[in-house]
C-alpha positions as CSV (number, residue, x, y, z in Angstrom):
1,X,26.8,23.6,23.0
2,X,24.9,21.2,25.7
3,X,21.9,23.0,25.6
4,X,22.0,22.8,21.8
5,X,22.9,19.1,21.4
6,X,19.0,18.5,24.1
7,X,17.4,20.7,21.9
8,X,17.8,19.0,18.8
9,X,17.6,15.7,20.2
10,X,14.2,16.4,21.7
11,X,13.6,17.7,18.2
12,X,14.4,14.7,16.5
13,X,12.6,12.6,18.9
14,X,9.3,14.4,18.1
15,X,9.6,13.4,15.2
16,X,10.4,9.7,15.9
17,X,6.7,10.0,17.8
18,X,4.9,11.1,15.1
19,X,5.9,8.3,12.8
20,X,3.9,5.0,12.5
21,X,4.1,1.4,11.8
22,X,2.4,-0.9,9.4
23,X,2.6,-4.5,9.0
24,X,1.2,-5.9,6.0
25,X,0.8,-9.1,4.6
26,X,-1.1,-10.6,2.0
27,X,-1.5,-15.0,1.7
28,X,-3.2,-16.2,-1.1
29,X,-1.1,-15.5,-3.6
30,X,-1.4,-18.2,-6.2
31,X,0.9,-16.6,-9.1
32,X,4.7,-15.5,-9.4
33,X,5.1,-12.0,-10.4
34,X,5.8,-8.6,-9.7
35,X,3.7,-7.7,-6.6
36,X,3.0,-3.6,-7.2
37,X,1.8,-2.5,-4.3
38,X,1.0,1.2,-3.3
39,X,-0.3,2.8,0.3
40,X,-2.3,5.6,-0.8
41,X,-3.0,8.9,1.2
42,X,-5.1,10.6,-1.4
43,X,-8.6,9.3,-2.4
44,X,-8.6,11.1,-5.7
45,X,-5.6,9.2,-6.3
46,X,-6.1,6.1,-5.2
47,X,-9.9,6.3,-6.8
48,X,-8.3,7.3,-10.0
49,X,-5.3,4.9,-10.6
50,X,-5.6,2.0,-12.9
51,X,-2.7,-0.1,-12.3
52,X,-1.1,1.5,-15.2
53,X,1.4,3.7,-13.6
54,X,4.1,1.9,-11.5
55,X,6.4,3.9,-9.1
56,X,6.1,7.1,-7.1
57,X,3.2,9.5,-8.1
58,X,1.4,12.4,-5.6
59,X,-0.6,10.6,-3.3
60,X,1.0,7.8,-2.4
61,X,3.5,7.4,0.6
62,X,5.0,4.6,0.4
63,X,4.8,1.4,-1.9
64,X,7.2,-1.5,-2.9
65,X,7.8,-3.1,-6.2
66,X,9.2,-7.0,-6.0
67,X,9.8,-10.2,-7.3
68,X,6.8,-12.6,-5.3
69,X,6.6,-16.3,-5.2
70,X,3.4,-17.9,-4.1
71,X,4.6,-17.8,-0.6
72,X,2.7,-15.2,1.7
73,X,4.4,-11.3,1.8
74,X,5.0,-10.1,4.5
75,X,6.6,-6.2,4.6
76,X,6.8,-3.6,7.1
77,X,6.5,0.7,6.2
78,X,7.2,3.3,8.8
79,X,5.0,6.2,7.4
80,X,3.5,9.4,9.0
81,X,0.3,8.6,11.4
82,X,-2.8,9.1,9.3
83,X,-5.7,7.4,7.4
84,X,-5.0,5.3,4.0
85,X,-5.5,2.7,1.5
86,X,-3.3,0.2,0.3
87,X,-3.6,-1.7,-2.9
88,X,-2.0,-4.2,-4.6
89,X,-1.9,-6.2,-7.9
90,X,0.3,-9.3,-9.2
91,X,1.5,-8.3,-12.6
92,X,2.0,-12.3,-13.6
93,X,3.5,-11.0,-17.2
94,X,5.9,-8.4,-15.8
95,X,4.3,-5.8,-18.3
96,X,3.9,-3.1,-16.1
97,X,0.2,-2.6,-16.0
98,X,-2.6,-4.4,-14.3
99,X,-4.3,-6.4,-17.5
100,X,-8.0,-6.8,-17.9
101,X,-10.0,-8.3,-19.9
102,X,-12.5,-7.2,-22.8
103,X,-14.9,-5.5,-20.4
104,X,-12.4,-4.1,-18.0
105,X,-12.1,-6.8,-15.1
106,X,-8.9,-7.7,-13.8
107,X,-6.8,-11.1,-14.9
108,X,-4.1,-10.5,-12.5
109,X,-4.2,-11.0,-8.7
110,X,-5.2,-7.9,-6.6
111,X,-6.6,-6.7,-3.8
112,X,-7.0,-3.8,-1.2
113,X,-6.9,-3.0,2.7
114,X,-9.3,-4.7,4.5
115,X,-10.4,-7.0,1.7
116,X,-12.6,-4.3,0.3
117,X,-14.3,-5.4,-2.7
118,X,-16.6,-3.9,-5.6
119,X,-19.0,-5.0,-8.3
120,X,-17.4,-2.3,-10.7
121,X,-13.7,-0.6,-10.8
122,X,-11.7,-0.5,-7.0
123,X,-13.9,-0.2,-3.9
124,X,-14.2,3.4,-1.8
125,X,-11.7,5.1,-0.3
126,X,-13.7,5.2,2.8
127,X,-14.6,1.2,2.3
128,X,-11.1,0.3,2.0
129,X,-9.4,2.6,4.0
130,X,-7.6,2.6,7.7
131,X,-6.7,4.7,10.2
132,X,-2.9,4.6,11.6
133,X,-2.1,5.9,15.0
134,X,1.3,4.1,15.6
135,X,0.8,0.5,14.6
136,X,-1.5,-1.1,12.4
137,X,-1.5,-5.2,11.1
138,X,-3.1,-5.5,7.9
139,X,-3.9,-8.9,7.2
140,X,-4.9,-9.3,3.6
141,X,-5.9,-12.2,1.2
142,X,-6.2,-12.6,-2.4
């Protein structure tokens, strides 16, 4: 029964190792809303999503769904080591869906991991991406 109990707590503890830490938080935030924010391990899916489809999907790890202020957020994930993306948006009329204008750019707040930016639709997976060994700080800013 000893020998059983070490073997599954060196099992569990392998496990422990292999999951990472990351730290976001975005400042900047100049409108109350629902912050919708999504850490994607997929680049189809990341490259793919609109903003129009709040909660879990394929793809994504981890994400959070809250009531913000204009105060900075600050949130901590433990997810698997790897490389991802996170992105966020302010939905400021709690309708569910990142609203743009006539020709398709965004009213709301957001933003992605390491302030990647585009002239046209979100930036690259590899632009905005990061890799996570076992603890990463993402400082972000609308």
């Amino acid at each position: 029964m000893m020998k059983l109990l070490c073997i599954l707590s060196i099992i569990l503890c392998s496990f422990q190792l292999r999951a990472a830490t990351v730290e976001v938080e975005i400042s900047g935030i100049t409108q109350e809303g629902i912050l919708h924010l999504a850490i994607y391990s997929s680049k189809e899916v990341f490259e793919s999503d609109m903003g129009d489809r709040p909660g879990p999907q394929p793809g994504i790890v981890a994400g959070s769904i809250k009531n913000v202020g204009t105060e900075v957020y600050e949130e901590t994930f433990e997810i698997p080591a790897g490389t991802y993306v996170i992105g966020y948006y302010i939905d400021a009329n709690e309708n569910e869906k990142l609203d743009t204008n006539f020709i398709g750019i965004p009213k709301e707040e957001y933003g992605f991991s390491n302030n990647a930016r585009s002239t046209f639709g979100p930036p690259s997976f590899e632009s905005a991406s990061f890799t996570l060994d076992s603890y990463h700080k993402l400082l972000m800013e609308l």
